[in-house]
C-alpha positions in Angstrom: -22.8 -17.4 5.8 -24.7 -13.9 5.3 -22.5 -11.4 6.0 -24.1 -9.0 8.7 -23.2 -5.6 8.9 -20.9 -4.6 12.2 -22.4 -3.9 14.9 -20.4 -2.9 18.2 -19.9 -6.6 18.9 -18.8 -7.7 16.8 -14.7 -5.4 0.1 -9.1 -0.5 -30.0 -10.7 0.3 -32.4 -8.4 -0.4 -35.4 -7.9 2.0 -38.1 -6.9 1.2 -41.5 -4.2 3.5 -43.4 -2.9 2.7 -46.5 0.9 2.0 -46.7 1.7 5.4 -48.6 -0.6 7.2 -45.9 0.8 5.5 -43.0 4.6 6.0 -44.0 3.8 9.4 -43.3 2.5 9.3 -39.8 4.9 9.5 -36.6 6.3 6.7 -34.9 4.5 5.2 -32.0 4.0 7.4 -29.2 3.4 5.4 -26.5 1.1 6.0 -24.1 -1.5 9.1 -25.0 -1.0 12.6 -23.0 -2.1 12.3 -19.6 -2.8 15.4 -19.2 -6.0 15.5 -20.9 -7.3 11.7 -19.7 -9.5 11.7 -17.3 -10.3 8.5 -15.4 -12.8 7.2 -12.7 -14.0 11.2 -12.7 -10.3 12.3 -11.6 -7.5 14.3 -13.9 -3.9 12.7 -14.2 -3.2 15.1 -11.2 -5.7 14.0 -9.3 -5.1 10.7 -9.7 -1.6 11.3 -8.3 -2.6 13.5 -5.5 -4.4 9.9 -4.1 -0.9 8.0 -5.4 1.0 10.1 -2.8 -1.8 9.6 0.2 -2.5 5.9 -0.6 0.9 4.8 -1.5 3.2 7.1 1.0 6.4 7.5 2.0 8.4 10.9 2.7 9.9 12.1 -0.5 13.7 11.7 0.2 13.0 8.0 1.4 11.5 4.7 -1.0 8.3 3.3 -1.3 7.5 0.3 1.0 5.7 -2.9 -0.2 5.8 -6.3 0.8 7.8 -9.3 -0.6 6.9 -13.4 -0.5 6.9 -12.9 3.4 3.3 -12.4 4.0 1.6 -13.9 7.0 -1.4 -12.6 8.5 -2.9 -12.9 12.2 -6.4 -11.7 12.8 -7.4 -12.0 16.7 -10.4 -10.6 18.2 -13.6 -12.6 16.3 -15.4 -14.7 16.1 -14.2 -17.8 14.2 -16.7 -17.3 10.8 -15.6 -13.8 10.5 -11.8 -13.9 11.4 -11.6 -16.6 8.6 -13.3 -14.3 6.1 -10.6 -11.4 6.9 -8.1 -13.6 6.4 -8.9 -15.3 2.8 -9.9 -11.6 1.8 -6.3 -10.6 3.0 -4.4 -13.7 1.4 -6.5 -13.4 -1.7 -5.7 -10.2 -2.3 -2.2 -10.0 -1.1 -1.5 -13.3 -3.6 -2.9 -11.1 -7.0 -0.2 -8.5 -6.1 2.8 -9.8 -4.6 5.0 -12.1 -7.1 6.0 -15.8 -5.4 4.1 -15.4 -2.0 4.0 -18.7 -0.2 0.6 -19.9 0.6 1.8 -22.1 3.9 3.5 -19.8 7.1 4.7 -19.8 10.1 5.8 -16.5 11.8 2.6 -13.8 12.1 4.3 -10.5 10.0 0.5 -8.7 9.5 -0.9 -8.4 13.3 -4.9 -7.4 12.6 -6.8 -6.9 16.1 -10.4 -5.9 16.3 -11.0 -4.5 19.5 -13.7 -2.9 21.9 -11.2 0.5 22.3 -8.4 1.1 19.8 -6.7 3.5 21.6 -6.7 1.2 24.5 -5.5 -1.5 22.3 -2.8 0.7 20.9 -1.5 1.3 24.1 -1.4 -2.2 25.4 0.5 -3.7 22.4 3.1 -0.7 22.1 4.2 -1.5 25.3 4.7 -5.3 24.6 5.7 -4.8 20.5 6.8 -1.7 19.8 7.7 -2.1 16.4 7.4 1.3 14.0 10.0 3.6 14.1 12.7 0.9 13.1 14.5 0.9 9.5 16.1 -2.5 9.7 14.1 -5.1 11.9 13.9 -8.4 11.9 10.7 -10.0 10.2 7.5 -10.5 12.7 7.4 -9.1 16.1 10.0 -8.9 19.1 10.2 -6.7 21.8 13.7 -4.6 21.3 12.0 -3.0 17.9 11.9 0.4 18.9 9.1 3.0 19.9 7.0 4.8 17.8 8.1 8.4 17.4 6.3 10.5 19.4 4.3 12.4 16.8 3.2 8.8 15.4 2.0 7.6 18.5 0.1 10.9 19.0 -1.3 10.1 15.7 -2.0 6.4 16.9 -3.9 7.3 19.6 -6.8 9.0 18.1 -10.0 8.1 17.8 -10.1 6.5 14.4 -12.4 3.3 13.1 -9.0 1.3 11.9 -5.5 2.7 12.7 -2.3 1.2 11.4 1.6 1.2 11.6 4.6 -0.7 10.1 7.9 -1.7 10.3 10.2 -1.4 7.4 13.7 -3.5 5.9 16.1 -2.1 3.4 17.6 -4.6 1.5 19.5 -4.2 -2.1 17.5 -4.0 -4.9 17.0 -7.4 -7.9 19.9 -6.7 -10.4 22.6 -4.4 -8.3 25.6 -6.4 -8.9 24.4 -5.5 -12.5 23.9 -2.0 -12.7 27.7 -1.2 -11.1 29.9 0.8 -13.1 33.5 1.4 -11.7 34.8 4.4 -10.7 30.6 5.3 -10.2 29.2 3.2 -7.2 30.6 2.6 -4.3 30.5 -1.3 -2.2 28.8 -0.9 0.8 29.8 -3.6 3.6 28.5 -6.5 2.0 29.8 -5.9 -1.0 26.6 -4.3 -2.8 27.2 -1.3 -4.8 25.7 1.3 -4.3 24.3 4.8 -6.2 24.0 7.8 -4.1 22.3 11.2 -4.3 22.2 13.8 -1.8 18.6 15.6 -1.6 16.7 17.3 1.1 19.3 16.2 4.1 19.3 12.4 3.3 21.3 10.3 0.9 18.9 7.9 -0.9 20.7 4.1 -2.1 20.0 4.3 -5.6 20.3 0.3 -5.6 18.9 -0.3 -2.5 14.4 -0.9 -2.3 12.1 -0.7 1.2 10.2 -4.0 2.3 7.4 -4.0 4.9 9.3 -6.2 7.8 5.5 -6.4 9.8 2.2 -4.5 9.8 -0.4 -4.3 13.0 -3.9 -3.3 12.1 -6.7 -2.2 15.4 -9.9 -2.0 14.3 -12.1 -0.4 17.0 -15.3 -2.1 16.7 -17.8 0.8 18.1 -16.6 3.3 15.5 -16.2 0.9 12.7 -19.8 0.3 13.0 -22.0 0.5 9.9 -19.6 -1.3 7.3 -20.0 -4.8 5.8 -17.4 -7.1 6.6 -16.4 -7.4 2.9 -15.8 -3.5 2.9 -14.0 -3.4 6.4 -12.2 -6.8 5.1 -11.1 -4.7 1.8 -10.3 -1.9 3.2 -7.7 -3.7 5.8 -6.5 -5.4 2.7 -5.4 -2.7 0.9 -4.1 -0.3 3.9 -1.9 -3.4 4.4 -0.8 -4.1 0.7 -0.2 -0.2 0.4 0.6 1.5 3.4 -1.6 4.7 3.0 -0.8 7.9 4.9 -2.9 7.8 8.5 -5.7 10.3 9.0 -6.1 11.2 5.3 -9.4 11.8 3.2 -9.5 9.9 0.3 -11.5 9.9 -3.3 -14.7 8.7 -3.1 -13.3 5.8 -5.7 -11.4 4.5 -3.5 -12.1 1.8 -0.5 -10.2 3.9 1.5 -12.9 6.6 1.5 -14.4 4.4 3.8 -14.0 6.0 7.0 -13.3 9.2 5.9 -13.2 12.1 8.6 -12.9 9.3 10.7 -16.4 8.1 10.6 -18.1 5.2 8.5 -19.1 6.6 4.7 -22.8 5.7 3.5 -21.3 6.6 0.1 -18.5 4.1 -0.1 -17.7 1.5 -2.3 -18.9 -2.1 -1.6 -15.3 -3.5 -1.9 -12.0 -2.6 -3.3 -12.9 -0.7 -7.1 -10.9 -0.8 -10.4 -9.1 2.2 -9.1 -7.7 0.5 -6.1 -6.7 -2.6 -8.0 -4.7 -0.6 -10.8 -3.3 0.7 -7.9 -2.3 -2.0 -6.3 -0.5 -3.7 -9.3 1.0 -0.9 -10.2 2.5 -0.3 -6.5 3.9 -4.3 -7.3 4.8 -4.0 -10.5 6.8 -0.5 -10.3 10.8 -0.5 -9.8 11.2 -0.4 -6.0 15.1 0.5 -6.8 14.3 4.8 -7.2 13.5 7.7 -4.2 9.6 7.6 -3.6 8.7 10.7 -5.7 9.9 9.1 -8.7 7.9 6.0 -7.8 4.7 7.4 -6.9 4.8 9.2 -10.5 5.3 5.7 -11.9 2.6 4.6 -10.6 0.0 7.0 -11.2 1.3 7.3 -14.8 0.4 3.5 -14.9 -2.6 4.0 -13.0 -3.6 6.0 -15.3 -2.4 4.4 -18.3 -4.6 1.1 -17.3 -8.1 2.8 -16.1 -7.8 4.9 -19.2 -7.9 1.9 -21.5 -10.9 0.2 -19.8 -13.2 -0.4 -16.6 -15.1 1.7 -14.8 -15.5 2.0 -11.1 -16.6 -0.7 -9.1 -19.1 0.5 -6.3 
């Protein structure tokens, strides 16, 4: 199958000290300065400027990432191509997420292509409303409630691909552990939790966010121009991270895309080494802090990994 591009119908050197030399150096440092590395053409500070667009969440709150529960739905294709969304979204959902099942049964990532977005925004928030909601159940029922109204103004803009998600707290591997008494305090079910107050919201030290379901409208006419591996990427990796909506993003990224909201000549041809070291360090970051913490986590590992080799793939 030769993939077609849309149309409106429809990716050391060692060193060697001597012992008396070496006795005399520091201990090992770690990880170099990031301050001075630059990678894929962006600073440390750069690189976590894009962190905090491509992996967001409101400072004050956690960041959100899926767990073994991944099931995707793509409706609006033809057969040929909705099968090649959906091995590009499994395939690269299962190099990120630890233990995800390869057999499902209940749709949790809803991905429409459609003739009119907005349209198609409209028609499902009234049948699934779904974002908005901190503790739904997994997939898609009718009593999960409304967007907020400046989402949905957000939603229903003109854009190539827009997305929204639904979000679980649940307590965090290991917080049964990390109780010490006279500290924590049990929640209902008997979970301990740690507590700060900051910026008008208490954030559970021991709790972590889960995506609960993710729907995904592409709008055909304005998508037009990408491959299907790029459009297939980059609906891979807004579902996997659960960037901020509307944003531009660095030209190393997938995500650049459809940047102000129109199909990028300059793009990538797929998801690059940037996105990747993104990715797995989104999965292999400690869920169980407040999302500022975590975003610096993982640009600091970001960085740490592109620093050390690869350059980007275009």
């Amino acid at each position: 199958m030769g993939l077609q591009r849309i149309a409106a119908a429809g990716a050391f050197a060692a060193v060697s000290l001597s012992c008396a030399h070496a006795a005399d150096l520091p201990g090992p440092a770690g990880n170099p300065a990031h301050e001075t590395i630059v990678v894929n053409g962006m600073s440390r500070d750069e690189v976590r400027q894009e962190v905090d667009k491509m992996v967001y969440a409101p400072w004050y709150r956690q960041v959100v990432r899926w767990d073994s529960s991944f099931c995707p739905l793509v409706s609006g294709l033809p057969e040929r191509f909705r099968s090649f969304v959906v091995d590009r979204l499994n395939k690269a959902a299962e190099s990120v997420i630890p233990g995800i099942s390869k057999h499902c049964d209940t749709a949790n990532v809803i991905v429409l292509f459609a003739d009119n977005g907005t349209d198609a925004f409209n028609a499902i928030i009234a049948r699934a409303p779904m974002l908005g909601s901190e503790q739904p159940p997994r997939g898609i029922g009718r009593h999960i409630s409304i967007p907020p109204e400046i989402a949905a103004a957000d939603l229903r803009k003109n854009l190539p691909v827009r997305w929204y998600r639904s979000n679980l707290r649940v307590p965090a591997p290991g917080a049964m552990d990390a109780f010490v008494p006279g500290i924590g305090e049990h929640n209902e079910q008997g979970v301990p939790e740690f507590e700060s107050y900051s910026g008008g919201d208490w954030i559970k030290k021991t709790t972590q966010s889960e995506t609960g379901s993710t729907i995904v409208i592409v709008d055909l006419p304005l998508a037009s121009g990408s491959t299907w591996g790029q459009l297939a990427d980059y609906i891979s990796f807004v579902v996997l991270s659960g960037p901020r909506l509307g944003e531009s993003f660095n030209q190393n990224s997938i995500m650049s895309l459809f940047n102000d909201s129109h199909f990028q000549k300059t793009a990538p041809s797929r998801l690059t080494s940037f996105d990747r070291a993104l990715l797995h360090a989104l999965y292999a970051a400690d869920p169980a802090q407040g999302a500022n913490a975590e975003q610096g986590e993982i640009a600091y590992m970001v960085v740490d990994d592109l620093s050390l080799h690869r350059p980007t793939v275009r």
